[in-house]
N, C-alpha and C positions, 0 to 999 in steps of 0.2 A: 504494500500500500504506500510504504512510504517513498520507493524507487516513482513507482507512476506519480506522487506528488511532485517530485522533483524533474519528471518527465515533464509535466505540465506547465513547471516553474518557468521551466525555460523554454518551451515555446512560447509564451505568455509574454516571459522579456525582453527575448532577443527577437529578432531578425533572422534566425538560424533555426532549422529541427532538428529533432532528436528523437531519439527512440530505443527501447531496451533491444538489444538483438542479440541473436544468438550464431557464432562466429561457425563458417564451413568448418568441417574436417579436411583437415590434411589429406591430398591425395593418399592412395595406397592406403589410407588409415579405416579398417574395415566399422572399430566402432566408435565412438565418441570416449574420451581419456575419464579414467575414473576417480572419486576426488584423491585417491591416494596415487595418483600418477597424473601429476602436472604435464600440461600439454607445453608445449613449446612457445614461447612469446611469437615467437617468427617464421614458421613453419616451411614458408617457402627458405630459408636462408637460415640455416641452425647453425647454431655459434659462431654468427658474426656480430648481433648485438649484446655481447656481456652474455654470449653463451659460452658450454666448458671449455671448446676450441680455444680460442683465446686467453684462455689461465683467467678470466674475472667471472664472476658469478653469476648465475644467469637471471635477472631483472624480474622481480615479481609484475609488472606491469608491461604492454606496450601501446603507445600512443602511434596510431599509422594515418597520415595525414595523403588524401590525395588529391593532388590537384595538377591543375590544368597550369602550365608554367604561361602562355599567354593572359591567361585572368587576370585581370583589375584586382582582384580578391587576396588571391597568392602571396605577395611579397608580405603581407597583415597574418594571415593563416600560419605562414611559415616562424614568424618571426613570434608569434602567440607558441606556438608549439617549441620551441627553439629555447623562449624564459621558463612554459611548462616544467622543462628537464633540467635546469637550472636549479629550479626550486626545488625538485623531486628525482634524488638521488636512484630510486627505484623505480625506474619508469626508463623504459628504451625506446628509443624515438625512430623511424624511420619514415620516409617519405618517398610516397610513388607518384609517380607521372605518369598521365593518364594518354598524354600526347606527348608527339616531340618535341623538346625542348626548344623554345623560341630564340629565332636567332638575336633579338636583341637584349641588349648589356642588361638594362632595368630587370628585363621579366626575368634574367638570370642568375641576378646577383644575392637574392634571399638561399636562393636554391645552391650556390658556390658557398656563399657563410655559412650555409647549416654543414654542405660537405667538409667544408675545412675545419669546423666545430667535431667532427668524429662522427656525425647522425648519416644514414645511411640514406642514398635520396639515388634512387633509379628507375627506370622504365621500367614495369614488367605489368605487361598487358595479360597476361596468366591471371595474374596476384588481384589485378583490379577487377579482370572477367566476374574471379569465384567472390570477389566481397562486393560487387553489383552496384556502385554509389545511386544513390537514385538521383543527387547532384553533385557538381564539385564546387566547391573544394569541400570533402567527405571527410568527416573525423572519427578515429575507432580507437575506441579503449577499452581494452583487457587486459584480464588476468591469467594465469597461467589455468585456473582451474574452469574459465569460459564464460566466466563473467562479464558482461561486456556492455557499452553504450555506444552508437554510433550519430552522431549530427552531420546535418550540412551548414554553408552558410559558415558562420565565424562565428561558432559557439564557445561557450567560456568554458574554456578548461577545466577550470576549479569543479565547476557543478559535474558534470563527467564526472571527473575525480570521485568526487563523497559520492553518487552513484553505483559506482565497480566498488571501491573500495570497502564500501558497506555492504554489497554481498560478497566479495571477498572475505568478510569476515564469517559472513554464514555458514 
């Protein structure tokens, strides 16, 4: 009850929607992960964000932002997501591109600081097929156990956050 209040909260304030969703399975993954077997933040790309591959610990949270690098929207999107992980040590960020990367400097440069920042930001048209945005720029927040929120539009992090993180604790 209290998730769909905060569901409402924020269509209500923002400009943006939102909605509780529930994240594909993993190719090849015959069932859905059970709560004692964490699913992978990043499925397409296992231990590249703060997974075991790389010696750091793999992220109770991830935050996947997609957008369209030509959008008016994007450079705001990116750079909201970018202080998200700032402030939130447990949260892996990566960013897909829904299209090819525009060729001019503006529309690229949010998208350059976030890679030079360590956040992972690429094309994969696979990745955005199976998470479906119903628009861009598309925000998706999970947990390893599938708890999850997904908006459009330039919705406020924060409210996500308390969101997943309160049925995370469930």
């Amino acid at each position: 009850m209290l998730r769909a209040a905060l569901i409402a909260a924020l269509v209500v304030v923002t400009p943006a929607s939102a909605d509780l969703w529930t994240p594909p399975p993993p190719l090849g993954s015959p069932s859905p992960p059970t709560p004692d077997t964490p699913a992978s933040p990043n499925p397409d790309r296992r231990g590249l964000e703060g997974g075991p591959r790389d010696g750091r610990p793999e992220r109770a949270f991830t935050l996947t932002v997609v957008v369209d690098p030509a959008c008016a929207e994007t450079p705001a999107v990116v750079q909201d997501a970018l202080a998200f992980a700032r402030t939130h040590a447990d949260v892996a960020v990566r960013i897909l591109l829904a299209t090819r990367p525009a060729r001019s400097h503006e529309g690229m440069r949010p998208l350059v600081v976030a890679a030079e920042t360590g956040v992972t930001v690429t094309r994969a048209p696979g990745a955005v097929r199976r998470l479906a945005p119903p628009a861009l720029p598309a925000v998706y927040l999970e947990d390893r156990r599938g708890h999850a929120a997904r908006a459009t539009g330039r919705p406020p992090l924060e409210t996500l956050w308390r969101v997943v993180s309160r049925g995370a604790g469930s």
